[in-house]
C-alpha positions as CSV (number, residue, x, y, z in Angstrom):
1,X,0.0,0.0,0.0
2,X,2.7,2.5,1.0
3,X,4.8,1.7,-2.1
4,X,1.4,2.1,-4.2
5,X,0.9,5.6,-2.6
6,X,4.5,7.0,-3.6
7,X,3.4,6.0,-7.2
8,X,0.5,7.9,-7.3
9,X,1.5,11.0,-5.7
10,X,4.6,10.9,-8.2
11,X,2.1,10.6,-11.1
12,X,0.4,13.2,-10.2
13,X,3.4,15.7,-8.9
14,X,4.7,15.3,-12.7
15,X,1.7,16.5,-14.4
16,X,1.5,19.4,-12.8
17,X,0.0,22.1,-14.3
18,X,-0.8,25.5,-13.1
19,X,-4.4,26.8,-13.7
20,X,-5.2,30.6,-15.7
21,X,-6.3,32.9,-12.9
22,X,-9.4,34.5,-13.9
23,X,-10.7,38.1,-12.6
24,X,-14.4,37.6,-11.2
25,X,-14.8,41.4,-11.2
26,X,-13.8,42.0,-15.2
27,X,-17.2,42.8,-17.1
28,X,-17.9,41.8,-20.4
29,X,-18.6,44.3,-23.3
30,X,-22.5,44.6,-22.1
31,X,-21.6,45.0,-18.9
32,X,-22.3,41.4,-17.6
33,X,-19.3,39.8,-15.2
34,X,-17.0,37.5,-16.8
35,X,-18.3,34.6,-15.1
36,X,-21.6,34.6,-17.0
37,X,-19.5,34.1,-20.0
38,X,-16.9,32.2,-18.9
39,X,-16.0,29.3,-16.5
40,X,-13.9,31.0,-14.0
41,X,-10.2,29.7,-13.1
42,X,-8.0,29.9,-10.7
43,X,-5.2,28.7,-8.7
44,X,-6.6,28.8,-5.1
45,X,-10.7,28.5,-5.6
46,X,-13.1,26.2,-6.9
47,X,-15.8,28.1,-8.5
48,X,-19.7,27.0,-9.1
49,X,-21.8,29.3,-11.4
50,X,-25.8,29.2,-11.2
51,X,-28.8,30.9,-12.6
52,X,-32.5,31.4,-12.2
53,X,-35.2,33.2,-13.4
54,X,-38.4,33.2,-11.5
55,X,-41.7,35.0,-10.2
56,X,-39.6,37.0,-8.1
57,X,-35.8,38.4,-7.5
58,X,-35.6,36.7,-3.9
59,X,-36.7,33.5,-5.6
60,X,-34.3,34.3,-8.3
61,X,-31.6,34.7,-6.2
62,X,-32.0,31.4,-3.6
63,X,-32.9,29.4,-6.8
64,X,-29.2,30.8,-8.1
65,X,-27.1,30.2,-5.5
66,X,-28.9,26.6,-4.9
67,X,-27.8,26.1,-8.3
68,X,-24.3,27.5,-8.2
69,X,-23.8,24.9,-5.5
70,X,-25.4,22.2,-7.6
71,X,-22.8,23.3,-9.5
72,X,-20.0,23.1,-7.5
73,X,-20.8,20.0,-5.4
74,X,-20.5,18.0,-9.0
75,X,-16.7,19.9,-9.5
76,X,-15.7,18.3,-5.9
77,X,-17.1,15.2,-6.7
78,X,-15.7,14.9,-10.0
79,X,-12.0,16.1,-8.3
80,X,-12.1,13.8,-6.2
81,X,-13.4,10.8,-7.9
82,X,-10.4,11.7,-10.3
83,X,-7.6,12.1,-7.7
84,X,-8.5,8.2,-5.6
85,X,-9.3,6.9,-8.5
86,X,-5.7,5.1,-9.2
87,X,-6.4,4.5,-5.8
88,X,-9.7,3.1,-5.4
89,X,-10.5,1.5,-8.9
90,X,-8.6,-1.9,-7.6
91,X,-11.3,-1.9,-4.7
92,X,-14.4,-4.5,-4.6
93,X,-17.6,-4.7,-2.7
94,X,-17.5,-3.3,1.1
95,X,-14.8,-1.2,-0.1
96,X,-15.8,0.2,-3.8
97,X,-19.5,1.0,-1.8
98,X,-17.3,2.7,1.2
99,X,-15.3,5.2,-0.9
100,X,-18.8,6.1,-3.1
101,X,-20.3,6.9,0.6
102,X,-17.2,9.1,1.9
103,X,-17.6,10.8,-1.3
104,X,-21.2,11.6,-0.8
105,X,-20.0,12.7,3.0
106,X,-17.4,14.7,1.9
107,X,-19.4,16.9,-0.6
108,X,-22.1,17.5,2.2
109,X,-19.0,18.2,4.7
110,X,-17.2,20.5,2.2
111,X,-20.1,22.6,1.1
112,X,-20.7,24.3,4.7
113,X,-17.4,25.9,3.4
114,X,-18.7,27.6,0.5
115,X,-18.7,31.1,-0.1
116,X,-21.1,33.5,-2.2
117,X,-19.0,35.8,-4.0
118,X,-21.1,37.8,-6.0
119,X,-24.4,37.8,-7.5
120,X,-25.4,39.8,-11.0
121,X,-29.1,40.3,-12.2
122,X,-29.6,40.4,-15.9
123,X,-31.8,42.6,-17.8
124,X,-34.2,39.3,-18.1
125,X,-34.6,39.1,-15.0
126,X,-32.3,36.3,-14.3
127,X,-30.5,36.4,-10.9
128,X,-26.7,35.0,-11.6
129,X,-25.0,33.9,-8.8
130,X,-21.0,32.9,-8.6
131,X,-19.9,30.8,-5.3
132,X,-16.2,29.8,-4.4
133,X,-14.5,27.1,-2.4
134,X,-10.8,27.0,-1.7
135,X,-9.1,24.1,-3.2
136,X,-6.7,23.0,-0.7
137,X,-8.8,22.1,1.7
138,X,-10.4,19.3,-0.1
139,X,-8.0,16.6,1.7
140,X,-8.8,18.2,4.8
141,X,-12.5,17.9,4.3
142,X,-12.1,14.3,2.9
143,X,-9.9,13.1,5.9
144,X,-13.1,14.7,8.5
145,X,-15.9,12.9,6.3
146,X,-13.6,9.5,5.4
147,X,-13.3,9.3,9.9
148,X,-16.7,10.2,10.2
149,X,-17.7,7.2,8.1
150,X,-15.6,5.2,9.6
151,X,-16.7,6.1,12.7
152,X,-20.4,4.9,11.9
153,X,-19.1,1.7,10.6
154,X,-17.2,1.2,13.9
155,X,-20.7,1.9,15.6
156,X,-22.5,-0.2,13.2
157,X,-19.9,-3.2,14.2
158,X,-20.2,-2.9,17.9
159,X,-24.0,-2.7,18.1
160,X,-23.9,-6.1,15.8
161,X,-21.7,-7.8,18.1
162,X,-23.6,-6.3,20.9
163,X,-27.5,-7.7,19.3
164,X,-25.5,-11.2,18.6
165,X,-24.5,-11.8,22.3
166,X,-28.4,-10.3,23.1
167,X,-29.8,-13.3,20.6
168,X,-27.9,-16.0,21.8
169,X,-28.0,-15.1,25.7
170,X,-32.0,-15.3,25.1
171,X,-31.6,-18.3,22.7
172,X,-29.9,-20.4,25.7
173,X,-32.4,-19.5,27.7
174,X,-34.8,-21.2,25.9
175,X,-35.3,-24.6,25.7
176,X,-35.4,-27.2,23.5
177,X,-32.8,-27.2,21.1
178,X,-31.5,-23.4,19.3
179,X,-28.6,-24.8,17.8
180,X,-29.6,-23.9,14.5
181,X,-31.2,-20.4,15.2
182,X,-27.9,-19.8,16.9
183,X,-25.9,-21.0,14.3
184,X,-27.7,-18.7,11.5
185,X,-27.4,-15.8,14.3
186,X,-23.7,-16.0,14.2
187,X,-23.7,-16.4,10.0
188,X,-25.4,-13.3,9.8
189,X,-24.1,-11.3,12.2
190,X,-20.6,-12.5,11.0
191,X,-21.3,-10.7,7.4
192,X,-22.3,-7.8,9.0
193,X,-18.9,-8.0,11.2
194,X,-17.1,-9.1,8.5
195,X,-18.0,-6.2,6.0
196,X,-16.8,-3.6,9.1
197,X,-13.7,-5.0,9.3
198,X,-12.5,-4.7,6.1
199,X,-13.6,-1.0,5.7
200,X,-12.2,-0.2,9.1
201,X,-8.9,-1.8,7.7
202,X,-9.0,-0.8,4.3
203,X,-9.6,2.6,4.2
204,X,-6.6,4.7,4.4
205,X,-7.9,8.0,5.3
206,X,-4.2,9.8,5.7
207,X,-2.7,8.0,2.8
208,X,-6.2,9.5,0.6
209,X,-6.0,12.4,1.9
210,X,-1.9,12.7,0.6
211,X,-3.4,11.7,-2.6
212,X,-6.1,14.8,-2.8
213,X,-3.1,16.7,-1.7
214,X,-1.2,16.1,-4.6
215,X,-3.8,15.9,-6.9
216,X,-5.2,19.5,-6.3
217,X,-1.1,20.4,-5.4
218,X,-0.4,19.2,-9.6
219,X,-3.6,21.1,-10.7
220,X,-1.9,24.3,-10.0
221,X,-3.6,24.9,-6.7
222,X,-1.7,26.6,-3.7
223,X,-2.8,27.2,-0.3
């Protein structure tokens, strides 16, 4: 694993490329702000870009920035599908459905971050609205949702065991024989235990977050 880590982050520390900085506040020749036109760039943000047009300006606007986040949530997921995926792509089952789920966490953790930079109303009618998200705190953000997963899956394993030795305390105490009940007890509470531990021992969450480091680190990102 630790070999398979130096790879990656090598791989991705020679494509490095450094991204076109983009001025929000420059205007197009009708007066509308670059970022209607244009998908903004740059080396320390993240930018989503939304629009609305509906029966009313504050409508407009929440409709805007909901969609300027929409927008941005499917950047993060996107970056960070592409950073683990020389990673992850190996991984089966328990795991493959693990790293989908801290992916899903880590867009919900990362977007209390956003910020609203600006929002531009159109002639129309239509309310624009332009939100940001600095870029190297993705592994940050990843490493908080990838414990806090694995922090439910610890949960999930104890309270198994704990139901198991429940069931089969009570199936003693019955009589006749509960052999069998006990028997398919363990089976399934064994799957259950079984699926924990290899997520709990899979999942790398320092050596993932290295590799989101790099990643946004060769995209031309800087803190």
């Amino acid at each position: 694993m630790f070999k398979k880590l130096i790879f990656i982050l090598l791989s991705l520390l020679i494509i490095t490329s450094c991204a076109t900085e983009t001025d929000i506040d420059a205007v197009n020749d009708d007066g509308s702000p670059i970022w209607t036109t244009i998908v903004p760039e740059s080396n320390k943000y993240v930018y989503g870009v939304g629009r609305a047009k509906l029966s009313n300006e504050a409508n407009s606007t929440a409709s805007a920035d909901a969609d300027a986040r929409a927008d941005l949530a499917s950047k993060l997921q996107s970056t960070i599908k592409e950073a683990t995926s020389n990673y992850t792509n190996d991984s089966e089952g328990d795991l493959r459905n693990a790293y989908e789920q801290i992916t899903i966490q880590f867009v919900e953790f990362t977007m209390r971050g956003v910020k609203t930079e600006q929002h531009w109303t159109a002639p129309d009618g239509t309310v624009w609205s332009l939100v940001s998200l600095e870029a190297k705190t993705l592994d940050d953000q990843y490493a908080l949702a990838a414990n806090d997963y694995l922090t439910q899956i610890e949960a999930k394993k104890v309270e198994t065991e704990s139901k198991l030795a429940d069931l089969l305390e009570a199936l003693a105490a019955q009589e006749g024989d509960t052999s069998a009940a006990a028997e398919e007890a363990n089976r399934q509470a064994q799957i259950i235990i079984n699926s924990c531990d290899n997520q709990l021992n899979g999942i790398d969450v320092d050596g993932l977050a290295a590799v989101i480091d790099a990643y946004t680190t060769a995209q031309g990102y800087i803190e």
